[in-house]
C-alpha positions as CSV (number, residue, x, y, z in Angstrom):
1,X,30.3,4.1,-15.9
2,X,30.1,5.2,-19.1
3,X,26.2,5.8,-20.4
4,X,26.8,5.9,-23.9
5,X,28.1,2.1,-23.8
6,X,26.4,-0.8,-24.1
7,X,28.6,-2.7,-21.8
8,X,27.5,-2.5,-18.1
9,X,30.1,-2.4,-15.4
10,X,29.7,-4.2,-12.2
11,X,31.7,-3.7,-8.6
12,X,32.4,-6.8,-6.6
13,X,30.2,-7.2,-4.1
14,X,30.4,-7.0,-0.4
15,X,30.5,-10.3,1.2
16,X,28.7,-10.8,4.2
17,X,30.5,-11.8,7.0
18,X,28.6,-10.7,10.0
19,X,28.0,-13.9,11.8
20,X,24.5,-12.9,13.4
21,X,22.9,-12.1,9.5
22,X,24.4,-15.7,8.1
23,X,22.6,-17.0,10.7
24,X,19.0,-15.5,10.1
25,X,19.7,-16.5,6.0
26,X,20.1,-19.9,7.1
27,X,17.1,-20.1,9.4
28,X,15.1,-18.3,6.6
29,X,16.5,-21.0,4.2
30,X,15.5,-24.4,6.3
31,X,12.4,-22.7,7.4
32,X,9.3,-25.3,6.2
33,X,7.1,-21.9,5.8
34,X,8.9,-20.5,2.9
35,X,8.0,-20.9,-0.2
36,X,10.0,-22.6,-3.4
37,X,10.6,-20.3,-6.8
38,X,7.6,-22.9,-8.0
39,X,5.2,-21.9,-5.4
40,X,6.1,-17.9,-5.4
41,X,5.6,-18.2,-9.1
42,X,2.3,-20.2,-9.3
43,X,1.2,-17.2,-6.5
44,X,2.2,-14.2,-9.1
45,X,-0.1,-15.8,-11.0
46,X,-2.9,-16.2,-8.9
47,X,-2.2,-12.9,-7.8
48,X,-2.1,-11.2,-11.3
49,X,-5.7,-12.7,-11.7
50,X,-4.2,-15.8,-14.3
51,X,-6.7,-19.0,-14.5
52,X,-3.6,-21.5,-14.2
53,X,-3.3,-24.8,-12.5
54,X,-0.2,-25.7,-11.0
55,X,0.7,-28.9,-12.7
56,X,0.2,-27.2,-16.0
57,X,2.8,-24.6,-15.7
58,X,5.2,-26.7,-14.2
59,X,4.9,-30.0,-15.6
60,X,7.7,-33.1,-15.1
């Protein structure tokens, strides 16, 4: 890769194909415990110490 560009270069990536790893992904995935993008991001926020309520930052 060339540092004096501005262009970034990218390999493909390796997919996975290991049968046992797709498996724990898609028990992670349907697992009721993990939390959506909304609810990690309304946590940052509580974390960083921000006074926000959660229908104000994501509003319908």
């Amino acid at each position: 890769m060339d540092t004096n560009s501005k262009t970034a270069v990218y390999n493909c990536r390796k997919r996975i194909t290991d049968p046992e790893a797709i498996r724990i992904a898609r028990e992670l995935e349907n697992d009721p415990n993990t939390l959506t993008a909304k609810e990690l991001m309304y946590a940052l926020y509580k974390t960083l110490g921000m006074d926000v309520e959660y229908d104000g930052i994501f509003a319908e």
